[in-house]
C-alpha positions as CSV (number, residue, x, y, z in Angstrom):
1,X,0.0,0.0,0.0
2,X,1.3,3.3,-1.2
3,X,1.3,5.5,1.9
4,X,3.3,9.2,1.0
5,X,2.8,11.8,3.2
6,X,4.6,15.4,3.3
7,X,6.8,16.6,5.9
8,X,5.5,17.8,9.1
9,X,3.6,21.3,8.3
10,X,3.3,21.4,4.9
11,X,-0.3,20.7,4.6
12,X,-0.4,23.9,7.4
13,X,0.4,26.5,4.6
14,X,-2.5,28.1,3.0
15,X,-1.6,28.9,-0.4
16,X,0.2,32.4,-1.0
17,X,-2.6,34.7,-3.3
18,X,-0.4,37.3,-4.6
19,X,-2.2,40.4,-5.6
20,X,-4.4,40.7,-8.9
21,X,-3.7,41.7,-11.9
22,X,-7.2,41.5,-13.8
23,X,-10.5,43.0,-13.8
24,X,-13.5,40.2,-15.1
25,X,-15.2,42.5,-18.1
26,X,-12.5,44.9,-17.8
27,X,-9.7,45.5,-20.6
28,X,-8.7,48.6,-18.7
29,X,-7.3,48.5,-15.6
30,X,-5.1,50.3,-12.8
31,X,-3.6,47.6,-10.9
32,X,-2.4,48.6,-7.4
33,X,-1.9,45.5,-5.9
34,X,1.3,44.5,-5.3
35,X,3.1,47.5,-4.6
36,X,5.0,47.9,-7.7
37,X,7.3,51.0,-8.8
38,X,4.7,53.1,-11.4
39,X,7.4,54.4,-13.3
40,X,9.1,50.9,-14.0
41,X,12.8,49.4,-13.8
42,X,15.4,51.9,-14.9
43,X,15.9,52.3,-18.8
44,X,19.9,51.1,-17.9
45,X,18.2,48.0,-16.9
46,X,15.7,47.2,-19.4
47,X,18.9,47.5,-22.0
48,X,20.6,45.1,-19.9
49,X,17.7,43.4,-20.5
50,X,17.9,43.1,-24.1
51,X,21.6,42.6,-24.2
52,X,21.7,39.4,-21.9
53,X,19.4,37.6,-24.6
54,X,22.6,37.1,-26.8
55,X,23.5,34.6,-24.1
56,X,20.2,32.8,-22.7
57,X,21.9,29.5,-24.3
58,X,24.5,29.9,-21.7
59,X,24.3,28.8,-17.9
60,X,24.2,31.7,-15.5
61,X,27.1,32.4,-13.0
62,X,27.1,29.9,-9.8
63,X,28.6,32.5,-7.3
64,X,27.0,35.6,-8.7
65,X,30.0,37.2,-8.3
66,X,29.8,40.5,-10.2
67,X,26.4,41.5,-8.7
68,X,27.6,40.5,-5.2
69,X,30.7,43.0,-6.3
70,X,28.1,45.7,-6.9
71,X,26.0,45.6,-4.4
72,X,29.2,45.3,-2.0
73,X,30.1,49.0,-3.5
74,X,26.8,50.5,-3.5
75,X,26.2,49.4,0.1
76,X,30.0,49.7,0.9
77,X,29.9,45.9,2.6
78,X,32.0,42.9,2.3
79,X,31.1,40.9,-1.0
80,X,31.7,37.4,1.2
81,X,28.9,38.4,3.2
82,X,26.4,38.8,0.5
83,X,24.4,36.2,-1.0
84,X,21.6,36.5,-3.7
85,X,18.2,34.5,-4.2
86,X,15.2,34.5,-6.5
87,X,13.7,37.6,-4.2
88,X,14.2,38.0,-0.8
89,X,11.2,35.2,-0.8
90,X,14.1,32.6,-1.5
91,X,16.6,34.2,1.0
92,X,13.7,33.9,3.7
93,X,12.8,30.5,2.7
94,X,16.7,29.4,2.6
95,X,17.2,30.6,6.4
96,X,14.0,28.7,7.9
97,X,15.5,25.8,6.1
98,X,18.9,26.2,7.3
99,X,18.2,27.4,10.5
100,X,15.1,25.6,11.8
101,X,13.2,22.7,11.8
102,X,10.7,20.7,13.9
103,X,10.9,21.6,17.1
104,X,12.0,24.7,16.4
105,X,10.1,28.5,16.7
106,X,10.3,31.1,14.1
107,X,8.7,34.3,15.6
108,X,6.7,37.1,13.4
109,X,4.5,39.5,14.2
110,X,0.7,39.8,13.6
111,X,0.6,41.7,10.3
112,X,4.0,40.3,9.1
113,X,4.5,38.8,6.0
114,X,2.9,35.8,4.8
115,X,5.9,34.2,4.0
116,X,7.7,34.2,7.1
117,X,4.8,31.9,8.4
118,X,4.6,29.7,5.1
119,X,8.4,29.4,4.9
120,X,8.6,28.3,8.8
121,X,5.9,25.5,8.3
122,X,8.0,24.3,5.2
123,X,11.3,23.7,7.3
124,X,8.3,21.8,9.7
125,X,8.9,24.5,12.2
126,X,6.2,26.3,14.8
127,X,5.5,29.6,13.6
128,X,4.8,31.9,16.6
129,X,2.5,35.1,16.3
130,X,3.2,38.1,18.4
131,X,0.7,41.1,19.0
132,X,1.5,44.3,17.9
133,X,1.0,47.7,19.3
134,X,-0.9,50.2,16.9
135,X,0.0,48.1,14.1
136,X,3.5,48.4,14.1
137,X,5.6,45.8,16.4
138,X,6.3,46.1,20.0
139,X,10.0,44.5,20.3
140,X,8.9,44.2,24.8
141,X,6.4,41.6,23.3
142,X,8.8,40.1,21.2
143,X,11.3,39.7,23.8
144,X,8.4,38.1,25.8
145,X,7.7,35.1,23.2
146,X,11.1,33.9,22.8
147,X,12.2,31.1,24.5
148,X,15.0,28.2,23.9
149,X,13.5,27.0,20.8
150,X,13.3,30.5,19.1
151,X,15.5,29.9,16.2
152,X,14.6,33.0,14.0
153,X,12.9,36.2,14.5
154,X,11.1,38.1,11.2
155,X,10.5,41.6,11.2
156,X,9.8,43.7,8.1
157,X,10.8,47.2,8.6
158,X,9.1,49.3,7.4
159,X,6.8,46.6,7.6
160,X,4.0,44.8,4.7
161,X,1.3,45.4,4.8
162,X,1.1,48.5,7.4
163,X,3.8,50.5,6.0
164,X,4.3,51.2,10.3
165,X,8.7,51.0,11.1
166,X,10.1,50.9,14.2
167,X,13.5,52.7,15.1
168,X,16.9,51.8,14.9
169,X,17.3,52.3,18.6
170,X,14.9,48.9,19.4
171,X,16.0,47.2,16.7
172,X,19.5,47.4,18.4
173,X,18.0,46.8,21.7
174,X,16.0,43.9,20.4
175,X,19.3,42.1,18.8
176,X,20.8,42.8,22.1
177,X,18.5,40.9,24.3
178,X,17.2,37.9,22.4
179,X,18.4,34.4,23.1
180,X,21.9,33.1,21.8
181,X,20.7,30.9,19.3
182,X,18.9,32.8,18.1
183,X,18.8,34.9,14.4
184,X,17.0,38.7,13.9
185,X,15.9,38.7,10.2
186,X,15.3,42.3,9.3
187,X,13.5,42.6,6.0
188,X,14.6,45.7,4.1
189,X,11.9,45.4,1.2
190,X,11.4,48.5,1.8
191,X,14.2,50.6,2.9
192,X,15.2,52.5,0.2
193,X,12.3,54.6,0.6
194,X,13.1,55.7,4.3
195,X,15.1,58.7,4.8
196,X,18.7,57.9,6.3
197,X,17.7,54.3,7.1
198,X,20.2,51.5,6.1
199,X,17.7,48.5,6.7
200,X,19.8,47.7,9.7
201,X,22.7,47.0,7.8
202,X,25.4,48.8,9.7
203,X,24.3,46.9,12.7
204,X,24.2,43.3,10.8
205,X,28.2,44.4,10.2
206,X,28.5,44.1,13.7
207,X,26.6,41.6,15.1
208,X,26.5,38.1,14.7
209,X,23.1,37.8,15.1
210,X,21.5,39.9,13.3
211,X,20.8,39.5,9.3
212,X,19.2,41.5,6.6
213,X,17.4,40.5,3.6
214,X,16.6,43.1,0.3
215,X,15.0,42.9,-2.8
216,X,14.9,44.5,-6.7
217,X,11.4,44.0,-6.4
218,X,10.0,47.4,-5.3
219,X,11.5,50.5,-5.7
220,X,14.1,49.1,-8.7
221,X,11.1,47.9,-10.4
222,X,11.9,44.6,-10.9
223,X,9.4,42.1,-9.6
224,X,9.3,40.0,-12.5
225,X,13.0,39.1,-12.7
226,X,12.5,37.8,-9.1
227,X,16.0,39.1,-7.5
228,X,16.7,39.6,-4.1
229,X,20.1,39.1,-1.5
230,X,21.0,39.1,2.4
231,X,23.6,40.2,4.2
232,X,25.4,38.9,7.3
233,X,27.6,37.2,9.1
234,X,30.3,35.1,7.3
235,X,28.9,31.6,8.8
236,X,25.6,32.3,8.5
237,X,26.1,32.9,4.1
238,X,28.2,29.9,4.2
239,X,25.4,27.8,5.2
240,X,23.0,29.4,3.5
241,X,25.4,29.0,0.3
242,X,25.1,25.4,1.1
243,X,21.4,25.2,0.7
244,X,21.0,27.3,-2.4
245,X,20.5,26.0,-5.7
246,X,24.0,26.8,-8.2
247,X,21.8,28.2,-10.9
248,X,19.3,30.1,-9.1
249,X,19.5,33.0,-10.7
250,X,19.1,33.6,-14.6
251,X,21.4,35.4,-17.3
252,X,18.7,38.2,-17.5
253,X,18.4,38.7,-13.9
254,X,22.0,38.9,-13.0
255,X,22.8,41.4,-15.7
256,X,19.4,43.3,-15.1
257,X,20.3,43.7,-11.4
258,X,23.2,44.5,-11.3
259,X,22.3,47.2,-14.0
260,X,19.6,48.9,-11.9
261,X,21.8,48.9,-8.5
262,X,24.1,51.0,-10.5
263,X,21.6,53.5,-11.9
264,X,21.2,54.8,-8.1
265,X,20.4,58.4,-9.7
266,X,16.9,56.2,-10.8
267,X,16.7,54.9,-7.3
268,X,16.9,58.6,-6.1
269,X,14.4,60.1,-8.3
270,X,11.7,57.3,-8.1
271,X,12.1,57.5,-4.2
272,X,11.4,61.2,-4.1
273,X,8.6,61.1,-6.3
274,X,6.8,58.0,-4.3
275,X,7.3,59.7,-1.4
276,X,5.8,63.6,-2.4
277,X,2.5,61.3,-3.8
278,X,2.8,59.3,-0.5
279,X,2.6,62.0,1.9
280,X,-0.2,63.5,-0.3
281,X,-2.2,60.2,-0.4
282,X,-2.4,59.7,2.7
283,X,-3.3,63.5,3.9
284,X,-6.2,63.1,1.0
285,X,-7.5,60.0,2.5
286,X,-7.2,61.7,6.4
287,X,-9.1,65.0,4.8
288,X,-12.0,62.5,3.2
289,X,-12.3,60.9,6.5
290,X,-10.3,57.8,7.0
291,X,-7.9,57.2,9.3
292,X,-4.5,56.3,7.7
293,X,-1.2,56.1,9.5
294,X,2.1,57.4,8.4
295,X,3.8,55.3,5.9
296,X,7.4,54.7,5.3
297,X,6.9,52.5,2.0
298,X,5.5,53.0,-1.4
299,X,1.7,52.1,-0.1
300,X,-0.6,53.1,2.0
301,X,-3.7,51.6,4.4
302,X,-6.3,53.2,5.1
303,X,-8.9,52.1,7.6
304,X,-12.5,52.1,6.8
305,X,-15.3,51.7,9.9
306,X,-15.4,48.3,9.7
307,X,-14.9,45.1,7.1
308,X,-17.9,45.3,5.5
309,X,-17.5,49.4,4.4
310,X,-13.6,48.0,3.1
311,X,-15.7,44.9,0.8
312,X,-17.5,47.5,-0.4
313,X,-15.1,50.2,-1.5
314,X,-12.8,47.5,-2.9
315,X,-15.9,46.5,-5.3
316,X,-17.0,49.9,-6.1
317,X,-12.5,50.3,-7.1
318,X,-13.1,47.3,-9.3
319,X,-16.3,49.2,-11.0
320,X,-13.9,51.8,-11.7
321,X,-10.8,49.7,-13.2
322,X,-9.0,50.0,-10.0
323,X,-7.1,46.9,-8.3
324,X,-6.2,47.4,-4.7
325,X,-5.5,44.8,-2.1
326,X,-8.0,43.5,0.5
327,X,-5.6,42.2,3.7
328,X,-7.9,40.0,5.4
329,X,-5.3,37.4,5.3
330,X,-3.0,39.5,7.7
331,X,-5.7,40.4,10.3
332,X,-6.7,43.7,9.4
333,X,-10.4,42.8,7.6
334,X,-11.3,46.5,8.0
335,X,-8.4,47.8,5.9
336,X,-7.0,48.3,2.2
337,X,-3.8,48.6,1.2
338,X,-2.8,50.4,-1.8
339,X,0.1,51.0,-3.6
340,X,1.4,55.0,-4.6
341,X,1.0,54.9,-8.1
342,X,2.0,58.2,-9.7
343,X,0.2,61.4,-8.7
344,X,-2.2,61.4,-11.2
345,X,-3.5,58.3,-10.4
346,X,-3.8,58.7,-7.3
347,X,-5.6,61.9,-7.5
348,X,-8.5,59.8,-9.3
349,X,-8.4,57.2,-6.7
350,X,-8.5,59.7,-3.8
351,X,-11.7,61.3,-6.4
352,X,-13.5,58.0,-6.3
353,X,-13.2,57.0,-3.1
354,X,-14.7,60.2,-2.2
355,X,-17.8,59.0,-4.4
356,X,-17.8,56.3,-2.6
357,X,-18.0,57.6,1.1
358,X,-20.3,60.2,0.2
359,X,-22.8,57.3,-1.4
């Protein structure tokens, strides 16, 4: 009798819904979903692009070795300590499977990323849920939950899907008090758009414990060349670099990464305009009535009175072409998150919500 059965957990997951892209009916449509850049991946890349198709018949670079050698200038870190995955989702995935397993706790917060949860339950690990304060996350109740078996600790800062960031002061006071064996993951998807913010990687140079995942997804426009990388300690890589597949990362996106971490005058202007149509966004959506707190990303969340008011404003978007994302899934049933797109586009979001509130 044929008797397979998965690993421990794996039947835990739900499956990961990533956010739409089309409208049933609808040829038209304004998809602010998934917190994409509106303005796209840098021209420099898109003809790095097109270059690298002169060489698809040949098999990517095992060690990544000159995008390792340009993030390690951009960032000014050791390229040893850098290694680089099909978006951060892989570098996450690679340090549950290294670094836990049953037994073994893996510690996120309430509204943290899905795949901190998904990626524990794959390495059969316990996923533990800690409460935040005001939606952003409370390090005193982190601190709280850890215990012997805490082998990893997530936290997204700024953080998806709240856009909410704690400061660089707890996160140092957090790496300082958890247990020994145990790892702070900081996620840095967002980072670039924070004002003198490193991600936490000045403190990853000097800690041990402490290790910090990026990704070309978001403000270098990349999302569908799936590229992301991690920094830390030189033990830490070298068991990650273990685990990794050799060819993990395609011709195209090697040569379009390492393109767009060089064009950082495109990472400069696409920051400063996300952030002038953030800070208006959200003021917009205050004045129209819905409370909305300060963002450090390239989305926003506003909060409606209750779940049912958020169903209905998300289907009365759709009417109207637009795609926005509903984040039941992360606790907050009462809220929408939607990406900046460029100002325009927001101003005729902001103009239809309005519609919508005054019925």
């Amino acid at each position: 009798m044929v008797n397979i059965k998965p690993q421990p957990g794996i039947m835990k997951i739900d499956l990961y819904e990533g956010g739409a892209s089309q409208l049933s009916g609808q040829d038209q449509v304004v998809k602010l979903s998934s917190n994409e850049n509106p303005f796209g991946p840098s021209p420099k890349a898109v003809e790095a692009y097109s270059i690298s198709g002169k060489a698809l018949h040949r098999y990517p670079s095992t060690s990544h070795g000159h995008l390792r050698e340009a993030i390690s200038i951009i960032f000014d870190l050791p390229k040893e300590n850098i290694i680089c995955g099909v978006g951060s989702d892989e570098i996450i995935s690679l340090l549950c499977q290294t670094f836990s397993g049953q037994g073994d706790e893996v510690i996120y917060t309430e509204h943290g990323f899905a795949m901190y949860k998904i990626s524990a339950l794959a390495a059969s690990a316990h996923p533990v849920v800690v409460k935040e304060k005001n939606r952003t996350a409370d390090i005193k109740n982190i601190i709280e939950k850890c215990s012997e078996k805490t082998k990893l600790i997530f936290i997204a800062n700024p953080n998806n899907p709240t856009g909410t960031m704690i400061n660089y002061n707890e996160i140092q006071e957090l790496a300082a008090k958890i247990p020994e064996q145990t790892l702070l993951v900081l996620d840095g998807a967002y980072a670039e758009y924070v004002d003198n913010y490193d991600g936490g990687l000045q403190l990853a140079k000097n800690s041990n414990n402490v290790f910090v995942t990026r990704t070309f997804s978001k403000i270098y426009g990349l999302g569908g060349m799936r590229v992301g990388w991690g920094f830390g300690s030189k033990s830490v890589i070298d068991a990650l670099q273990r685990v990794r597949g050799p060819f993990n990362l395609s011709v195209p996106a090697l040569a379009v990464a390492e393109a767009a971490i060089k064009d950082q005058d495109y990472v400069k202007k696409c920051k400063e305009e996300n952030n002038a149509t953030r800070d208006w966004f959200i003021s917009s959506l205050r004045k129209s009535g819905l409370a909305c707190d300060n963002s450090f990303t390239n989305f926003v969340l506003p909060r409606f009175k209750n779940q049912s008011q958020a169903e209905l404003c998300d289907q009365y978007l759709q009417s109207k072409g637009f795609i926005v994302r509903r984040v039941d899934g992360y606790n907050l049933p009462d809220s929408l998150r939607i990406t900046v797109g460029n100002r325009k586009t927001c101003e005729r979001l902001v103009n239809i919500i309005d519609e919508f509130l005054v019925g």
